[in-house]
C-alpha positions in Angstrom: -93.6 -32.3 26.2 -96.7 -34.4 28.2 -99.6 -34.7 26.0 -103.1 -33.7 27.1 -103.8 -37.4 26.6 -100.8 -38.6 28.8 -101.3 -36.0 32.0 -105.1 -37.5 31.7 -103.4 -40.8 32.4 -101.1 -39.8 34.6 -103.9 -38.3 37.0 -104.6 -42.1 37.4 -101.5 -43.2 38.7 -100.3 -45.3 40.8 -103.0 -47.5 39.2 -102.7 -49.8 36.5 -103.8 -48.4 32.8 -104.3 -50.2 29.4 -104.2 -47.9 26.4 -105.7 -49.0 22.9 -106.7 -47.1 19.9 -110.7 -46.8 19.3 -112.0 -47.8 16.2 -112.4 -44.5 15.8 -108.9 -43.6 15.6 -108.9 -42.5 19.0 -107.3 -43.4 22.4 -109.1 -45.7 24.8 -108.1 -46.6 28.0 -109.0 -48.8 30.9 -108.4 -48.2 34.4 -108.0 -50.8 37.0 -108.5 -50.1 40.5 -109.6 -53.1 42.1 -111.7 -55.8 42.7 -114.9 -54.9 41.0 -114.0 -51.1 40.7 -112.7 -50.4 36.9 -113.2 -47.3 34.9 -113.0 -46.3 30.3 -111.4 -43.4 29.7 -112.0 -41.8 26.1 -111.5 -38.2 24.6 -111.3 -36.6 27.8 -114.5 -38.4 29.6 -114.6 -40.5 32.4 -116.6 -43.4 32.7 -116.5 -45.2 36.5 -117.9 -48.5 36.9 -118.6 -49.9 40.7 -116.3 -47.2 42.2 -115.8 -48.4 45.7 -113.3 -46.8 48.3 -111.7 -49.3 49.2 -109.7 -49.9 46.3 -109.2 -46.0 45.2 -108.6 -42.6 46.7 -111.1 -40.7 44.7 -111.4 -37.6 46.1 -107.8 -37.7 44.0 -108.7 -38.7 40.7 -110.5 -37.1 37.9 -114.6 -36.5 38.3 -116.9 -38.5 36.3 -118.7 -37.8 33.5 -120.7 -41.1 34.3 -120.7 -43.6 36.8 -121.9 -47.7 36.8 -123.4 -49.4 39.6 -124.0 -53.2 39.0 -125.9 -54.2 41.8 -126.0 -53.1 45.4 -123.4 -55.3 47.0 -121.1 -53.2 49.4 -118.3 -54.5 47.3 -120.0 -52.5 44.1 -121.8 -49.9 45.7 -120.3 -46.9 47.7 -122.5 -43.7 48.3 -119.6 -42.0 49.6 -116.9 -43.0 46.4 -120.4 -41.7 44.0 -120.6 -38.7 45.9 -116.5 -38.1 45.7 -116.4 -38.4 42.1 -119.6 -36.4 41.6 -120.9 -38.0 37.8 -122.9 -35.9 35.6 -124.9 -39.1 34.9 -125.5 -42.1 37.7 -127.0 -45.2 35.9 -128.1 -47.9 38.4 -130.5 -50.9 38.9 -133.6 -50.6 40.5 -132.5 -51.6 43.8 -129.5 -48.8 43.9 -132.2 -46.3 42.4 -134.4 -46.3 45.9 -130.9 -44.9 47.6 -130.0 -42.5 44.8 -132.9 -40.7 43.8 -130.6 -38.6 40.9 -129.8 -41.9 39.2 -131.4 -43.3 35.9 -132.4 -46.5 36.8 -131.9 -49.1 33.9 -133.3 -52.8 33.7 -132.1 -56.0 31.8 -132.7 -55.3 28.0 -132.4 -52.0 28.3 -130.6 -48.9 26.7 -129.7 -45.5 26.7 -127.4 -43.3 25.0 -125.5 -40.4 26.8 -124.3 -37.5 25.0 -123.3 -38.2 21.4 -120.1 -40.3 22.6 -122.0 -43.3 24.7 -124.5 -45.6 24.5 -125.0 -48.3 27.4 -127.1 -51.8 27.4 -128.1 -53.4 30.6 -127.4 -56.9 30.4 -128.8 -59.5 32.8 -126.0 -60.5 35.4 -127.4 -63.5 37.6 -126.8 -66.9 39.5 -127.6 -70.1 38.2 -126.4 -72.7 39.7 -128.3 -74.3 42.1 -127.8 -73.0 45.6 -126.2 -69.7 44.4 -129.4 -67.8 43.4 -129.9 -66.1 47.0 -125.9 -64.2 45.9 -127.5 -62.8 42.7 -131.1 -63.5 41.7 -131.8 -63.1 38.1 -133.8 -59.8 37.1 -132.4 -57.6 40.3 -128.9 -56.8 38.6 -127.4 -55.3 35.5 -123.8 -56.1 33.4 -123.3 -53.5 30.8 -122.6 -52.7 27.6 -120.8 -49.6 26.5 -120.0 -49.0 23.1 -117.7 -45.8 23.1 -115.3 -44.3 19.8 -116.7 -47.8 17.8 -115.5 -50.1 20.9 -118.0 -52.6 22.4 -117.1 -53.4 26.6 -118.6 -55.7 28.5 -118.5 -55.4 32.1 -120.5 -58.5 33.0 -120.7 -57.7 36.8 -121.5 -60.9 39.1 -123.0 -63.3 36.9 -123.2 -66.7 35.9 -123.2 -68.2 32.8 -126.7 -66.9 31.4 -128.4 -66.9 27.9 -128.2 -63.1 27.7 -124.5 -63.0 28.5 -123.5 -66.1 26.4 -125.6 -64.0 23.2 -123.1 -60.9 23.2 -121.8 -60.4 20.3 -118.9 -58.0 18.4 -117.1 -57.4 21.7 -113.7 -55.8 21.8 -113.2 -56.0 25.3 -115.4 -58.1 28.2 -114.8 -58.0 31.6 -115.7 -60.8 33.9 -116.2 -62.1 37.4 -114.5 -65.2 38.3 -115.1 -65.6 41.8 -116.2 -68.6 42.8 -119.1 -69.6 44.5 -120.6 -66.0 44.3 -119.1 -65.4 40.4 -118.1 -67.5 38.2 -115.8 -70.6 38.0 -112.9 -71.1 35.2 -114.6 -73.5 33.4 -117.6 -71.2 33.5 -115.6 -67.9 32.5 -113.8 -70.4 29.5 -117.1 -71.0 28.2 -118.1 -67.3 27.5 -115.1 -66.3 26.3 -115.0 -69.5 23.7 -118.3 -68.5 22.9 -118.4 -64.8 22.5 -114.8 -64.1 21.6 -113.7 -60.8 21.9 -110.6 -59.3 21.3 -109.4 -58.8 24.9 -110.1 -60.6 28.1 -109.5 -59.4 31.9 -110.4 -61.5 34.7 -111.8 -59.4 37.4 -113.0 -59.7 41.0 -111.6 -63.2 41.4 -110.6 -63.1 44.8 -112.0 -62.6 48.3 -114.2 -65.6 48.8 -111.6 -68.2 50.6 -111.2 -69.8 47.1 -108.2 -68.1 44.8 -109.7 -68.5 41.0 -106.5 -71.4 39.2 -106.3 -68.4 36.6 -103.3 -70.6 34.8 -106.5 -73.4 34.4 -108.7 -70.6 33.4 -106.3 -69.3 30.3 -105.8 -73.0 29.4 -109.3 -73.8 29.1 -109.5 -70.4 26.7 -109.2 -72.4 22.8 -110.6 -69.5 20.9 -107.3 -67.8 19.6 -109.3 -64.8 18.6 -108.6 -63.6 22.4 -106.3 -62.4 25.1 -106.7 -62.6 28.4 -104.6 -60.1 30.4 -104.2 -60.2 33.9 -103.9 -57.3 36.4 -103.4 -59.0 40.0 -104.9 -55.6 41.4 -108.3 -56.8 40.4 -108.3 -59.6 43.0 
């Protein structure tokens, strides 16, 4: 007999899906589609983060209960995949708020609580080094935190290396762009992870740019044993 819980991950199919048990005793699971297009699914909600259509069919997977936009990037941001998936709640930056007049429009520091089963953080998500800054200029764009059933996830979107991503703390599961030049190099990823060391790692949107992320260099350069990186060549 399928579980209500398995022919909710079924409807995902044929994408990849990680399954983990909450803190709260419940199921937890984490969808990869592609690139920078990921979605948490937990006790029948949906939560969508940079739904692009490029990398999913929506119009044939479940709706969203909320939906994630990072930044504005055509690579992040797809009217048509939001309007598909038709979210009870749109949370975007500033820049993505001007285009979707529905959406509750967060900025770096802050938070907001959906329901009584979410709470999000916007975290800064920005360039540093010298010469990138035009790709990502710090206060325009948002990583997030969503702490669901006990978990704490960080999507990090396009970032660099930053004081307010390198502060996290208590993460289960972090999510990162390793994309260089636009993202963020091994050495750069390495150092977040050895600093903030949470219990699971995926590499994400580390392809595309002409310059394939050395993802073996990336898990050597990991020393924290606290975490583990899983790879899921989908998010390319």
């Amino acid at each position: 007999m399928i579980t209500l819980m398995m022919a909710a991950l079924l409807s995902f199919a044929p994408h990849p899906v990680d399954t983990y048990t909450a803190k709260d005793g419940k199921e937890i699971s984490y969808v990869m589609f592609g690139h920078g297009s990921v979605a948490v699914a937990y006790d029948g909600k949906v939560v969508y983060i940079d739904p692009v259509g490029s990398e999913a069919d929506y119009s044939a997977l479940p709706k969203a209960d909320v939906i994630l936009v990072t930044h504005a990037h055509g690579d992040h941001y797809d009217a048509e995949a939001i309007k598909t998936l038709a979210p009870k709640t749109l949370i975007t930056t500033p820049e993505v708020g001007e285009k979707e007049p529905s959406a509750k429009v967060m900025r770096n520091g802050e938070s907001l609580t959906v329901g009584d089963w979410l709470t999000v953080e916007a975290v800064a998500a920005h360039n540093t080094t010298e010469g990138r800054s035009n790709f990502h200029p710090k206060g325009r764009d948002n990583g997030y935190v969503l702490t669901i059933g006990g978990e704490r996830i960080y999507v990090a979107g396009d970032s660099e290396p930053q004081p307010d991503m390198l502060a996290q703390k208590d993460m289960d599961v972090v999510f990162l762009a390793v994309n260089q030049p636009y993202t963020m190099t091994p050495e750069q990823a390495a150092e977040v992870i050895n600093t903030i060391e949470p219990e699971v790692f995926y590499p994400y949107h580390f392809g595309g740019s002409g310059q394939p992320t050395d993802l073996d260099k990336l898990q050597k350069l990991i020393t924290t044993k606290k975490t583990k990186m899983i790879v899921h060549p989908c998010l390319e």
